[in-house]
Each structure stands twice: as structure tokens, then as C-alpha cells.
C-alpha positions in Angstrom: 35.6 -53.4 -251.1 33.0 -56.2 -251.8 32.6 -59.2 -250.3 30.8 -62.3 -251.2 30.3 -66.0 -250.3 30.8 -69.2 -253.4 29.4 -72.4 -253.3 30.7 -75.4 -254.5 28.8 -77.5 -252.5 31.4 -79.9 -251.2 30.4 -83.5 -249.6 32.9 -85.9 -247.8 31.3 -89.1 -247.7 28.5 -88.6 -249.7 25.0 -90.1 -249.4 21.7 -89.4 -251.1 20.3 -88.1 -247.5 23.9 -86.1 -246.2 23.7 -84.4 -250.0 20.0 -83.1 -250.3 21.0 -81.9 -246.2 23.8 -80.1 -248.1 21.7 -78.3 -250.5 19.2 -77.4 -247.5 22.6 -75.9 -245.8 23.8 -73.9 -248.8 20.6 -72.5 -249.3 20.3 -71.2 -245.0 23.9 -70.0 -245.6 23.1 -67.6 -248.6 20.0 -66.4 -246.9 22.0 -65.7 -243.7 24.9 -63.9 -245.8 21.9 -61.2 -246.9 21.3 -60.4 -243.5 24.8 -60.7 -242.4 25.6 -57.5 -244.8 27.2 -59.7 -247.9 27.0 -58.0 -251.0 26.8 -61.2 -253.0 26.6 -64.5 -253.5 28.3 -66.8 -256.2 27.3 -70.7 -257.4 29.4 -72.6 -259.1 28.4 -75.3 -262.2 29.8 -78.7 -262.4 28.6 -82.3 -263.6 29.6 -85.3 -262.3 32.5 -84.3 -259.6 31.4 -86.6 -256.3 33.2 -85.0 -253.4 34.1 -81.7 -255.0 30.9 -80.1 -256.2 27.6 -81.5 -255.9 26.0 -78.0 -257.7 25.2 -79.1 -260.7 21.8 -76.3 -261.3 23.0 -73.3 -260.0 20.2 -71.6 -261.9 17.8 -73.1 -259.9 19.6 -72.6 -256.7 19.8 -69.5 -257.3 16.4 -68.7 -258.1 15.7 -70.3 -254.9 17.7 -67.9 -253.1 16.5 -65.0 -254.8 13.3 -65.9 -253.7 14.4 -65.8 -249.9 16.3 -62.8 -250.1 15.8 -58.9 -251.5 19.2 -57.7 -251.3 21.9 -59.7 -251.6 23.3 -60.0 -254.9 22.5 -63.2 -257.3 26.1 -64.5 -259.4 26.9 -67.4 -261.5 30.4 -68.0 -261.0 30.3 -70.1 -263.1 28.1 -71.1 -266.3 29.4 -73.4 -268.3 29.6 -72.0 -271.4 31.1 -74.8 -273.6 27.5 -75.2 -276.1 26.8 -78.6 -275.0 26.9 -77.4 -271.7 24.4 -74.7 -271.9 23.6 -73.0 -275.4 24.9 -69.5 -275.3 21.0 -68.5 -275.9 20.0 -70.8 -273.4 22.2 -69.2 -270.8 20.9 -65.3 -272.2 17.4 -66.6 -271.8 17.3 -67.7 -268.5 20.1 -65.3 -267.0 17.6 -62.6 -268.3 14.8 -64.2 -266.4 17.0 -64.7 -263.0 17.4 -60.6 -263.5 14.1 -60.0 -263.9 12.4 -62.3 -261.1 15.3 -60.6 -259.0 14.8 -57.5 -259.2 18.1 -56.6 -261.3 20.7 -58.5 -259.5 22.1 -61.1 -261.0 25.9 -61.1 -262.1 27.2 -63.7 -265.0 30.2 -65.3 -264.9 31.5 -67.4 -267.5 33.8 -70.8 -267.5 35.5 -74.0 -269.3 33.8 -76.9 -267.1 37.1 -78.0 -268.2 37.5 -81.9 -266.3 37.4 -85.0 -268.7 35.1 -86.4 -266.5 32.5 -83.5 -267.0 33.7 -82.9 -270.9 33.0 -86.5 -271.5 29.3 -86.7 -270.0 28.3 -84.1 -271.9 30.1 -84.3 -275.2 32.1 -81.4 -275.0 35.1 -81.0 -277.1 37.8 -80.3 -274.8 40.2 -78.9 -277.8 37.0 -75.7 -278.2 36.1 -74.9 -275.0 38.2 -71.8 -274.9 37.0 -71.1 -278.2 33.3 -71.8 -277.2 33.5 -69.5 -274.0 34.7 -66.6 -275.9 31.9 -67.1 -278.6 29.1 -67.6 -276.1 30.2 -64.6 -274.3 30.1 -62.3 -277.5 26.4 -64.3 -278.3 25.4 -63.3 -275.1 26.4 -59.5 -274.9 24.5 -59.0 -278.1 21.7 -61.1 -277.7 20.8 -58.7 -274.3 21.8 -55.3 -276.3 19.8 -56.0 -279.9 16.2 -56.3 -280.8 17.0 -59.2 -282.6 19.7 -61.4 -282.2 22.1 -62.1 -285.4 25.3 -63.9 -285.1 27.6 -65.4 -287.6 30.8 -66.4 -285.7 33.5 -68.8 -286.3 31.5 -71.6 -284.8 27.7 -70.7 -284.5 25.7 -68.9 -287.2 22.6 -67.6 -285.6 19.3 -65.5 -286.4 18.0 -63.1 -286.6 15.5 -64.3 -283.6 14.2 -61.9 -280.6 15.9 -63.1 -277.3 13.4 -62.8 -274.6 12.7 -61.7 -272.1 15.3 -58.7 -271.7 17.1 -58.2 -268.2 16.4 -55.5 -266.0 20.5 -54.2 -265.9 21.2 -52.1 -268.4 22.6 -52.4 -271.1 22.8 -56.3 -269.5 24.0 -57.9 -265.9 27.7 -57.6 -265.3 29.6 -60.2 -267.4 32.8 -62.4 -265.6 35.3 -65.0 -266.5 36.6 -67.8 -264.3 40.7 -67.2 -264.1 43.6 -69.1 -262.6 46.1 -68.7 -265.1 47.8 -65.8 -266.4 46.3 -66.3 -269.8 42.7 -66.5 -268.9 43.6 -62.9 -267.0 44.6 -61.5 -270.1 41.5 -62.7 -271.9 39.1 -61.5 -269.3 40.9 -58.2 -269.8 40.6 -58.3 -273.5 37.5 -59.3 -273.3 36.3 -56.7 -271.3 35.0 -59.1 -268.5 35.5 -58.9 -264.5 37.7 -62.0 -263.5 36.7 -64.3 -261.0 40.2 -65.6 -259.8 39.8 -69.0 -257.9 43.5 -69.4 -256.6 44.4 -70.8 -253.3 48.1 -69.3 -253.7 48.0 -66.5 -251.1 48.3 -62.5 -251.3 52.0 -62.1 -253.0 50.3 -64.4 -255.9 47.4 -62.3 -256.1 49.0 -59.4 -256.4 51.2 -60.9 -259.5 47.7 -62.1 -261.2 46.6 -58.5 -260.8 49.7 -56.4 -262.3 49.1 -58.6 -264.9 45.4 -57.7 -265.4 46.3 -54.3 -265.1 48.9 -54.3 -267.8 46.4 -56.3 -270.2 43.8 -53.5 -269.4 46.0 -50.9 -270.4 47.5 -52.7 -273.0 43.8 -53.6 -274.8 42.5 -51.7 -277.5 39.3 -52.8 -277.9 38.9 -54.6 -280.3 37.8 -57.8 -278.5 35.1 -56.4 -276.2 32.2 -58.9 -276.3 30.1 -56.0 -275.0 29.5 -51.9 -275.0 29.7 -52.4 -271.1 32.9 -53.4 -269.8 33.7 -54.5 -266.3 37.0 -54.6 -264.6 36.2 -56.2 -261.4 38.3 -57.9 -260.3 37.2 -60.7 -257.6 39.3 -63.1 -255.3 38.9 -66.5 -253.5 39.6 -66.6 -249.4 39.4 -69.6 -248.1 37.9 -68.9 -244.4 36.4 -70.2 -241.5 36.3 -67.4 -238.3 35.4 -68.9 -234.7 36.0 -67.2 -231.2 38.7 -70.3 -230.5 41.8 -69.6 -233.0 43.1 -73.1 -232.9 40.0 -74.7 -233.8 39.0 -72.3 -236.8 42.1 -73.0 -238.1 42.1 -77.0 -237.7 38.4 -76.8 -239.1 39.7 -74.9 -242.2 42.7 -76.4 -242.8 40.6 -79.9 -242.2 38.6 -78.7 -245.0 41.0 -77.0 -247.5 42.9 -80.2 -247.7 39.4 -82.0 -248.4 38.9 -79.3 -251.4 42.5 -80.2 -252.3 42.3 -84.1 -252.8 38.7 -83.6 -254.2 39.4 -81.1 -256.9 43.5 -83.4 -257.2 41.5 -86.3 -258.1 39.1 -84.6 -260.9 42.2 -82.2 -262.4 44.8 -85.1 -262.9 44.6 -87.2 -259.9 47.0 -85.6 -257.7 45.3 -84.7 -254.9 44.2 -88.6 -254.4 47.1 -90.6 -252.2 48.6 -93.0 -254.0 47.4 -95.8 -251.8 43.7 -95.0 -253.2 45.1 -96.4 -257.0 45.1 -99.8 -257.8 47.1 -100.8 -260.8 45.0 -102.5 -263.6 41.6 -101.9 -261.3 38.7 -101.0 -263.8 38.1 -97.0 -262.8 34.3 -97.4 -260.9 37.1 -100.0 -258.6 39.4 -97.7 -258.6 37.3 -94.6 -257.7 35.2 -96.8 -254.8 38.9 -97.8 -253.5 39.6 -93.4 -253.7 36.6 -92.7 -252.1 37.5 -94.8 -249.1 41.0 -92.9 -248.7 40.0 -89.6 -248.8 37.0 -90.3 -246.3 40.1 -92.3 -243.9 42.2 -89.5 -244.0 40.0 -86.6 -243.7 38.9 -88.1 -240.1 42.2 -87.1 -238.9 43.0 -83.7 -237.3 46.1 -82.5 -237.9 46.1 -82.9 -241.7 49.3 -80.7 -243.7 48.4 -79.1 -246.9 50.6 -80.3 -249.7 51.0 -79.1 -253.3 48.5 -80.4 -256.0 49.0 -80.4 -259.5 46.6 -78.0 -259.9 47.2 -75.0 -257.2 50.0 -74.6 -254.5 47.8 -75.4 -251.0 48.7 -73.9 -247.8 47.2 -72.1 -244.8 47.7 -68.8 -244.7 44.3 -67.9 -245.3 41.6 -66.1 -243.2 41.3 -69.0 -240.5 41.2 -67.9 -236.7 39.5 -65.0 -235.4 37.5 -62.2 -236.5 40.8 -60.2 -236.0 43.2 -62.4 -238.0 40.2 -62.4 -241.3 40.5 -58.5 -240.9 44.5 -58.6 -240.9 44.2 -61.4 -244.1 41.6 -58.8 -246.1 44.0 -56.3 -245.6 46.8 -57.9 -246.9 44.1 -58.7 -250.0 43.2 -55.4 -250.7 46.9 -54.4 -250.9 46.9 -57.2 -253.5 44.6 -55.8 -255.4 41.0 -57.5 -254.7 37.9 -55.6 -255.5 35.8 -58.6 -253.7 36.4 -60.8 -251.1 34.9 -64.0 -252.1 34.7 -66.2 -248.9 35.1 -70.3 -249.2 32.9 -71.2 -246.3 32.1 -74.6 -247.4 34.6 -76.8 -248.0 33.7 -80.7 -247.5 34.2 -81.3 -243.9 33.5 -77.8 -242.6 30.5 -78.5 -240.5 27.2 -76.8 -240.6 27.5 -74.7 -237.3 31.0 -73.3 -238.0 29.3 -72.4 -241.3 26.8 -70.1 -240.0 29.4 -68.9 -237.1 32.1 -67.8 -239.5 29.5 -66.1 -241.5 28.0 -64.1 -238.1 31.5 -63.5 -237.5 32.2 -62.2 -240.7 29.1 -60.0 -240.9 29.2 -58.6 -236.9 33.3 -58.0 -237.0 35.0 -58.5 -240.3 32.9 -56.3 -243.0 32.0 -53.4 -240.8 36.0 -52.9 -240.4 36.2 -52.4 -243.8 32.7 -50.6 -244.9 33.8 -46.8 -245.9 37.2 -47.3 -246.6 
């Protein structure tokens, strides 16, 4: 069993000053995860998403953090590999570098960056961007395992030109692919890719993603392998925060799952917003302003239920409470099926202190229970 810690570097409320505190914070948490005996740390990549992710160049955070840090495996989870995102050679050139400054431990997930509001910034075509994923990951896996890189796909004709420099990993750094669908599953499988899966559903839906991994793995012949070297890890979200008081870890989590859930609502079809925060006929900077507002008013209250989204079912049977009730919730995970344990720490309204504390926790109590087994 693995366990690891992802960023998405949340802000409720967001000001110039609170977000460069926020970076400062992200980058003390990963550093403490090393020495708290994490095996890994992942960054996420999106544009434009006030509230839900203000981590727009995980490259260079993570390059930052690799700096700090000797141990603790380096991940991308994700890139966005969509071309006018990042240029699948791009992405090799400076995933290769990350590997080499590091030591040989970065990992190199793959994903959509699927919200209009990010697809629209940057021009992507939101009809290719499963296409694109696929291609860039096949671009990718050759460009680390040839001398020269030559590609001529469906939708990039490339080379022959040298990709440099070459990663330490051989034959390349573990490849991934973001899932939360049963069709990306079976595509990571196909693939030959571990999946990332960044669900909020609970144990019993875990377990259902992974049969279905399973089946696609032994189903697959091959053929589709955007590398020699496959990986079959398979890696799942747990939303935690662990504190000596039971009560209060579980109204600080909850507090900030439902944050993560109005947040990512709003960017993945506007559910997660209340529908007091939309104005009929308002132009949409009016609109967001008045959304912004809500979700800051309601977020200062306590008690706050988790409720659907369109985009994930929200509840709170997660690992929030005591060291005791994380180990009895990564239990019922591994029977699920996880490989990893990827801990959401920082959610919005989460503050600082119970950061750190749920990642002592987690490092004095949680992982030694399970180291060995």
C-alpha cells in the first residue's frame, strides 16, 4: 500500500495576498509529507478555476518541492495534455528534466482539463481532447524510448527530432491517466496507464471502478499500449482531515468537502453554486461576483450537509475523525481495491494548522499501521 497527498490548491475567498499564502502552505505541506513517511506527492493542472484550483504550474511547484525534499516522490496528476495546453513534446521535455533534477522520481499523469472555462482560454477543442490525451500519451512514450522521435498520428505528424534530455527511469517515469468514469477506466487499462481515480463516491464505488479495471486488463490485448512499460497502479482519492477531537475533524472536513463541492459544481455545470448566487439575464463577470459572495456566506457556517452535484455523489464517509477512524476507512479502501491512498488535505476552508496536524497524524499513526502488510 502507497499513500500520497494531491494538491488542488483550493481558496475560499480569494485575495492576491491569502493565494501566494496558499502556495507558501502547499509547498510546507509536501515538504512535511517527506518526512512524515508519504511515498508521494501529486499536483494538479488547471487554468482559470477561482475557488477550485489556483495550481495552474505544477511543473514549477514541483520543481520547487523536489528541491526541498530527497525522497518523497514527485507526480503530475495531472498534465493537461489537450496540445494547446502543453505540446506532447513540451510535456516529454520538461517531465524528463523534473526526473533528472530529481533524482528519478517523478510520476506522469495524464488528463482532459475538460471545463469550458479552461478549454475556452486556451483554445482547446473540447470535441479532441480525448483524442489529444491518447495521442500525446503515445508521443510521449516514444519520444523517452527512441533516439529520435518520429510520429505520424491521426492528428500530429512529427520528426524525426532528438527529445532531450532523457529521464533517469527506465525505460521512462511511470505513465497515469485521470479517471472518474467507467470509460476513462477502460482506456487507462487499454492503454496500459495507472489510473488516477478522483471520485468522492465512497469504498462500495471504488470497488465497482476497480472490477471494472480489472476486467479491461484482462480483457486487453495490447494492441493499444502507448508504451513497452505498462503500469497498472491503480490510485484512489480520500478526502481526510485527522485531529485528536473527532467532532471537530469531521466538521473541518465536511466544512471543506462541501467547499470542494460548490467550487468544482460551479466550473463542471453550475451545480454545486446555490441557486440564489444566479441572476437571470446578469452578464456572467455579475453573475460570478454575485457566486462568489454565496459560496463565501455559506461556507462560514458550521454545520454544512453535503448534497449531490452534478458531477460526483458528496457525502462524509471519508477518513474524517481520528487516527483510528482513517485506519478503519483505509481498510475498507484496500478491500476496495486501492494500490494508493491519495489523501485530500486541502480543500478550501481547511485551515493551515489542521493541515499539518492531519498530516503528523497521518504519518505518526495512520501509515505505520499499514507498512508491511
Amino acid at each position: 500500500m502507497k499513500f500520497s497527498v494531491i494538491f488542488e490548491a483550493q481558496l475560499a475567498d480569494p485575495t492576491v495576498e491569502r493565494e501566494h499564502q496558499l502556495i507558501r502552505d502547499c509547498v510546507e505541506q509536501a515538504v512535511f509529507a517527506e518526512e512524515m513517511g508519504f511515498d508521494r506527492i501529486w499536483a494538479v493542472e488547471h487554468h482559470g478555476l477561482l475557488w477550485y484550483s489556483h495550481m495552474t504550474a505544477p511543473e514549477v511547484f514541483l520543481t520547487w518541492v523536489a528541491a526541498r525534499t530527497r525522497t518523497i516522490r514527485i507526480g503530475h496528476g495531472v498534465v493537461c495534455m489537450p496540445f494547446n495546453f502543453n505540446h506532447p513534446v513540451r510535456v516529454a521535455e520538461r517531465a524528463a528534466m523534473l526526473d533528472l533534477l530529481s533524482g528519478g522520481r517523478l510520476d506522469l499523469g495524464a488528463g482532459r482539463g475538460g471545463t469550458r472555462q479552461e478549454t475556452s482560454l486556451c483554445g482547446v477543442d473540447p470535441d479532441r481532447t480525448t483524442q489529444e490525451v491518447e495521442e500525446a500519451l503515445r508521443i510521449i512514450g516514444k519520444s523517452w524510448q527512441q533516439d529520435e522521435l518520429e510520429h505520424h498520428g491521426e492528428l500530429l505528424d512529427i520528426g524525426p527530432h532528438p527529445i532531450l534530455p532523457r529521464p533517469v527511469q527506465r525505460p521512462h517515469p511511470p505513465l497515469f491517466l485521470a479517471c472518474s468514469r467507467t470509460e476513462t477506466l477502460v482506456q487507462a487499462a487499454e492503454l496500459g496507464v495507472g489510473a488516477l481515480v478522483m471520485g468522492f463516491a465512497g469504498p462500495e464505488s471504488i470497488a465497482a471502478m476497480r472490477t471494472a479495471y480489472d476486467a479491461a486488463v484482462a480483457a486487453r490485448d495490447g494492441s493499444r499500449f502507448v508504451s513497452t512499460a505498462v503500469n497498472d497502479h491503480f490510485s484512489v482519492l480520500c478526502p481526510t482531515i485527522v485531529l485528536d477531537d473527532r467532532e471537530q475533524a469531521r466538521r473541518t472536513g465536511i466544512r471543506g468537502q462541501r467547499f470542494f463541492a460548490q467550487s468544482i459544481g460551479h466550473w463542471y455545470g453550475g451545480a454545486g453554486i446555490p441557486d440564489e448566487a444566479v441572476v437571470p439575464g446578469a452578464d456572467e463577470a455579475a453573475e460570478l461576483h454575485r457566486a462568489a459572495e454565496q459560496v463565501v456566506a455559506r461556507l462560514h457556517e458550521q454545520d454544512i450537509p453535503v448534497r449531490p452535484t452534478a458531477t460526483a455523489t458528496f457525502h462524509a464517509d471519508h477518513a474524517y475523525g481520528t487516527a483510528d477512524d482513517a485506519i478503519a476507512y483505509v481498510r475498507r479502501l484496500a478491500a476496495a481495491g486501492a494500490d494508493e491512498i491519495m489523501c485530500l488535505v486541502q480543500m478550501g476552508t481547511v485551515p493551515q494548522e489542521a493541515c499539518m496536524e492531519t498530516l503528523r497524524q497521518w504519518g505518526e499513526k495512520v501509515i505505520p499501521h499499514f507498512r508491511g502488510l
